[in-house]
N, C-alpha and C positions, 0 to 999 in steps of 0.2 A: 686689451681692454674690452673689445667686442665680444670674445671667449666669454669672459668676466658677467657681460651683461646677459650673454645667452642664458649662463647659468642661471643667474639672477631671474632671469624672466623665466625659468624652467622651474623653479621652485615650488612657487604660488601652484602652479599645474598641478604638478606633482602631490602638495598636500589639499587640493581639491580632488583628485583622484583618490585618492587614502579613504578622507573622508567619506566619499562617495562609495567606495567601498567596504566601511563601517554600516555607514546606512543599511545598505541593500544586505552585508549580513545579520545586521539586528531586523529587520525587516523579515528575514526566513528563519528566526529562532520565536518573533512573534508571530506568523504564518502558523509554523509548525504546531507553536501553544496553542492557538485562539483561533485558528480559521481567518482565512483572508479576509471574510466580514469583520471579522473583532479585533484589527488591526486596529490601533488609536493612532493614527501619523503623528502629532503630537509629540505623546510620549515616546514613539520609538525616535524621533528628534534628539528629543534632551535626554535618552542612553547615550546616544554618540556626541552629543555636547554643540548641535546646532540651535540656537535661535529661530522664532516661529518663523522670520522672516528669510533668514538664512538657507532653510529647510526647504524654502519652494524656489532656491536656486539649483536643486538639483533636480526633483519631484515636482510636478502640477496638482496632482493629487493623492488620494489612497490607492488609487486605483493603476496610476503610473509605478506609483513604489511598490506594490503585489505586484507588477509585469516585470519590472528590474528584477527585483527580487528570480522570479522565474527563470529570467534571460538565464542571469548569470546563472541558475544552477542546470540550463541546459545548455549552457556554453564550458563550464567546468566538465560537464561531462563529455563530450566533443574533444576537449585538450585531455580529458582522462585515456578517452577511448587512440587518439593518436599519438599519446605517451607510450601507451601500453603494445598499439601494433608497430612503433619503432623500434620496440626494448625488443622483441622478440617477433620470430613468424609461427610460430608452435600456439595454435588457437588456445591452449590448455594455460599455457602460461599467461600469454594475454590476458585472458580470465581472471586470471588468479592476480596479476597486476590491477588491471581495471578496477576489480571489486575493492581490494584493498586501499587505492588511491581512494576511492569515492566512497569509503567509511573511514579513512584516515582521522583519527579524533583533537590531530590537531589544525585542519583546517577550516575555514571561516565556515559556519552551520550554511547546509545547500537548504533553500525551502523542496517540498514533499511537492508534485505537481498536482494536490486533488480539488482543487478550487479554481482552475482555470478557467468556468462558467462563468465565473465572478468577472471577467474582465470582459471590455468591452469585444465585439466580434473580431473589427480586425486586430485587434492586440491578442484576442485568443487563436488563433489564426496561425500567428506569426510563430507561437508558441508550438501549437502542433506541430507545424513544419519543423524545427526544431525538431521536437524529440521525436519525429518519424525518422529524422536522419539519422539521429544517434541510434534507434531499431534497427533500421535497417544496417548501418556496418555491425551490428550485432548479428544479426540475422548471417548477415556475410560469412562473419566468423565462423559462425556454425556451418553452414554448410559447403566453407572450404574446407574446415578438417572432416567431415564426413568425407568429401571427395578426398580426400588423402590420405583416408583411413584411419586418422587418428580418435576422430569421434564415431560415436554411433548417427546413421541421419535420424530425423526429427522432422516435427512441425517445428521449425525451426523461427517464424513468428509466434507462437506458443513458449516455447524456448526461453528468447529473446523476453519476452515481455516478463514472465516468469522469473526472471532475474534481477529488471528493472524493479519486480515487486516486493523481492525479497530485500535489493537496497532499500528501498524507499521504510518497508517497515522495520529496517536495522535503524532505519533514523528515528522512529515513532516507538518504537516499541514498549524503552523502556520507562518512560512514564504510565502508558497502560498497564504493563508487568509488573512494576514496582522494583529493579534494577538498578544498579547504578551505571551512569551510563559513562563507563569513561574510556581512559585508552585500552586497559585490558578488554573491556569486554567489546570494543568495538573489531579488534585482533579476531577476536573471538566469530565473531558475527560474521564477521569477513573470509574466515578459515573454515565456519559449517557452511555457508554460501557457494564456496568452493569448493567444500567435498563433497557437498549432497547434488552440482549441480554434475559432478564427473562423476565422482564414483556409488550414490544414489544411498540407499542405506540397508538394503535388502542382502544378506550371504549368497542368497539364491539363485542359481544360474536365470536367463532371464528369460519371463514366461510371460506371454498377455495377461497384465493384472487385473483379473476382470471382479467386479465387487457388484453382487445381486441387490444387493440392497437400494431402492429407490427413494429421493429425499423426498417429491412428489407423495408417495404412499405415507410416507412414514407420518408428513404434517400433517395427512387428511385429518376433516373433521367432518361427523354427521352434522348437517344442520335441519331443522325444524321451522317451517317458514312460518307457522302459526304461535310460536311463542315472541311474543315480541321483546323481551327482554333480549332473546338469543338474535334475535333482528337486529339490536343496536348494537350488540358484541360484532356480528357479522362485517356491518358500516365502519366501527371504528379500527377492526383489523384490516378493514381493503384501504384505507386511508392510510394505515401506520403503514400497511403494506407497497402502497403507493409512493409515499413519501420516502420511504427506504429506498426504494428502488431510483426516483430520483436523486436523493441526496447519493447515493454509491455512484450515480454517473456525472454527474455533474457538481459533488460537492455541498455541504449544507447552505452555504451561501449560494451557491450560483442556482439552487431551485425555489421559488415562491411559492405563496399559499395558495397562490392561483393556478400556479402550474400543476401542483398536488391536485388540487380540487379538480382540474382539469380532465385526468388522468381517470377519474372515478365517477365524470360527470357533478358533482360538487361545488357548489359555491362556496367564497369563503368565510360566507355566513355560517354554513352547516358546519366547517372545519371548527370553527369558534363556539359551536354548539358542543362540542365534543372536546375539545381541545384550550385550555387555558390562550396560547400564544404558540407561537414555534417555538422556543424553546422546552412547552412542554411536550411538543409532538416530537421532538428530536428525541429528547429522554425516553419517551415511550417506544422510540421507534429502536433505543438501544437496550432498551428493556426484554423488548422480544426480540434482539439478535443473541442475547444473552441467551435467553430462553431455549431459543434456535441451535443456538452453540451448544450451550447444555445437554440439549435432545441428542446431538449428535456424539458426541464424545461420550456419554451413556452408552450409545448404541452400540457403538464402536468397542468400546469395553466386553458390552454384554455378547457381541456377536462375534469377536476373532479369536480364533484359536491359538494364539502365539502373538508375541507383542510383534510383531511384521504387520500379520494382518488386523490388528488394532491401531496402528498408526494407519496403514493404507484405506481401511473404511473411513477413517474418521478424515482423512484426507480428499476421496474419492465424496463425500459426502458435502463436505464444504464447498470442494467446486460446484458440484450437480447446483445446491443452494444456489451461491454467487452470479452460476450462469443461468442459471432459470430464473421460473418466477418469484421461487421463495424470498431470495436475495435479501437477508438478512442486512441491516446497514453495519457498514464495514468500521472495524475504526482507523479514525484516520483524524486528520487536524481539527484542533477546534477541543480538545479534552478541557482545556482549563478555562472553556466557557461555560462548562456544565456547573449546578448546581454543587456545591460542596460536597454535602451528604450523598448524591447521586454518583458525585464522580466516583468518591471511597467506595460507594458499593460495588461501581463498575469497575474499576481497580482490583478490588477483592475477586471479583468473578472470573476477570481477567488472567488473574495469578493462581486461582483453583485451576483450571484450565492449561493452564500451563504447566502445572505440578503432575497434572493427570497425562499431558502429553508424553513428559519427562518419564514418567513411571511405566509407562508403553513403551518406550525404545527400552530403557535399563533393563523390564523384563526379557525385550527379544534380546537385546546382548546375553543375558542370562540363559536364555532358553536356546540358541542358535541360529535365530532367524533374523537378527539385525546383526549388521555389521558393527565393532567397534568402531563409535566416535563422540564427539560430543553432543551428551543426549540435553541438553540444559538448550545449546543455542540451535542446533540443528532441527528440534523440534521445532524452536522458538519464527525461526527462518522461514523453514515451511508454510507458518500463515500468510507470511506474503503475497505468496501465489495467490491464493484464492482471494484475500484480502483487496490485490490489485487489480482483479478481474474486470469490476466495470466499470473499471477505469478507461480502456483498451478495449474490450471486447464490443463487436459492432451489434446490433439488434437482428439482423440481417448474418448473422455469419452462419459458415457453410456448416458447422460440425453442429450436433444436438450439445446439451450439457451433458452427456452422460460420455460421448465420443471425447468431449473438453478434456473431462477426467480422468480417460484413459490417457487420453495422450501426455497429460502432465502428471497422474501416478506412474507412467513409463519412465517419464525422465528420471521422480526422486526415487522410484525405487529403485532402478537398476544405475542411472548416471549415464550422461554422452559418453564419457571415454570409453574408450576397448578394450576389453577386459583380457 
């Protein structure tokens, strides 16, 4: 009978855990949509079929449910990462398990870490510590098989982070791209992640890829300090420019108006002189990353001689961006907050972009200077990198943005393995 009643009382537990784990994955599928600000607790509630009351026996607030939400997708990745170095000691395979686990498409949706400014400090805190561990036995990874010979070395936090980015935008992607996002193409995402991060995508024995082109130069603009027209233009791009730069490090949510304003000397009076609300500074500030994008993938066209060095400029150009000051805003959560018509456009721009990628590896397949592989998701992958830049990149780090570049045009065009 005691047996009987163990189980009995082990029940109730059991589908409070369930539940609770319902939660926290509809919680990182609404993260992922809407940006940890446009969380409604509420409705993510009554997806999983809790009562309002019900709901604040697992969560105190929105703010607890974005932290859960977070744990567990940097705790899945911790049992990923010690899945994948029990399965095997061959860092290569590792790799290739890890990734695939952590885009598996039939597991509960992980949230995207790019809002963790949103939470209070010690819950943001708790989180970095977190995923610096999970970096670091990446990190490890890399440079035991460098010591073993089986990889090339590396900046091998570069590396590591680099890969992190490339998951994260397998999980985001296809809504911006217009894809369908299912178990095929997750295979997919998982299998270019893993061959671009070994075997890179250049035929080319391997050579310092060095790319002259500077994103610095390319944006310049003459300005006129006596037209005042060109004076307000100047104001509202160091503000969108501002704003960029914070929302990529910290998230749309986790940066204010005031902290913008801050950045530029500005109050948020004058932000509101120029600016509808944040929301319309966000759209603008995706306006001119479009733009920015745009510029660069032109260039890249217009300036490589073989689809090798049309994918490696356009590549090499995005980082210099991300890590400098340009710093176009990346996308990232929060798309199904945008304005309908805004979003379709940026959708559209997204998938031009993509097509163009696409058409730069097929060329070098054609021409001999990319390697056969999947040109659709391998291009697609690649933004990650630069996409998760300020996310991870410190203010303060030792390399310039052009050093960044090289070091992670090294990795995708040639690949850690040894060839």
């Amino acid at each position: 009978m005691a047996g009987n009643g163990d189980q009995g009382s082990g029940k109730p537990a059991r589908k409070r855990a369930a539940k609770r784990d319902l939660l926290f994955a509809e919680a990182a599928r609404e993260i992922n949509a809407m940006g940890a600000g446009g969380v409604v607790i509420n409705d993510v509630a009554e997806r999983v079929g809790l009562s309002r009351n019900a709901l604040y026996y697992y969560v105190a607030d929105r703010a607890d449910l974005v932290f859960g939400a977070y744990q567990r997708a940097c705790e899945a990745t911790t049992d990923d990462l010690a899945a994948a170095a029990e399965a095997s000691e061959d860092p290569r395979e590792r790799l290739a398990r890890f990734v695939a686990a952590q885009l598996a498409y039939e597991r509960p949706p992980q949230a995207v870490l790019s809002d963790v400014d949103f939470l209070p400090p010690a819950r943001r805190s708790v989180i970095a510590e977190l995923q610096a561990r999970n970096v670091a036995i990446l990190r490890d990874w890399l440079d035991a098989g460098a010591a073993a010979g089986v990889l090339r070395p590396c900046n091998s936090e570069i590396a590591a982070q680099a890969l992190i980015g490339m998951i994260s935008w397998g999980r985001l992607s296809a809504g911006w791209m217009g894809y369908r996002d299912g178990r095929a193409a997750r295979r997919r995402i998982a299998h270019a992640i893993v061959d671009l991060m070994l075997n890179g995508f250049s035929t080319a024995p391997r050579e310092t890829p060095l790319c002259a082109l500077d994103i610095e130069a390319l944006t310049a603009r003459s300005f006129n300090a006596f037209d005042r027209r060109q004076t307000n233009e100047i104001k509202i791009a160091q503000l969108i420019a501002a704003a960029s730069r914070l929302f990529n490090q910290r998230g749309i949510d986790g940066a204010s108006l005031d902290d913008i304003g801050a950045e530029v000397g500005a109050t948020k009076g004058a932000i509101y002189h120029y600016f509808d609300d944040k929301a319309d500074l966000v759209t603008r500030c995706y306006r001119r990353a479009f733009e920015l994008y745009d510029l660069i993938m032109d260039t890249a066209v217009a300036q490589g001689r073989d689809g090798f060095e049309r994918a490696l400029i356009a590549l090499h150009l995005n980082v210099q961006a991300q890590a400098g000051p340009a710093s176009p805003l990346m996308l990232q959560p929060g798309r199904l907050a945008l304005a309908p018509d805004d979003r379709a456009a940026f959708e559209r721009a997204g998938q031009r972009l993509r097509m163009t990628s696409n058409r730069s590896l097929r060329q070098g397949i054609a021409d001999g200077s990319v390697r056969p592989c999947d040109c659709v998701f391998v291009g697609e992958v690649s933004a990650g990198i630069f996409l998760w830049l300020p996310k991870w990149l410190p203010a303060d780090y030792r390399l310039s943005p052009r050093q960044i570049a090289e070091e992670i045009c090294d990795v995708a065009a040639y690949g850690l393995a040894v060839r």
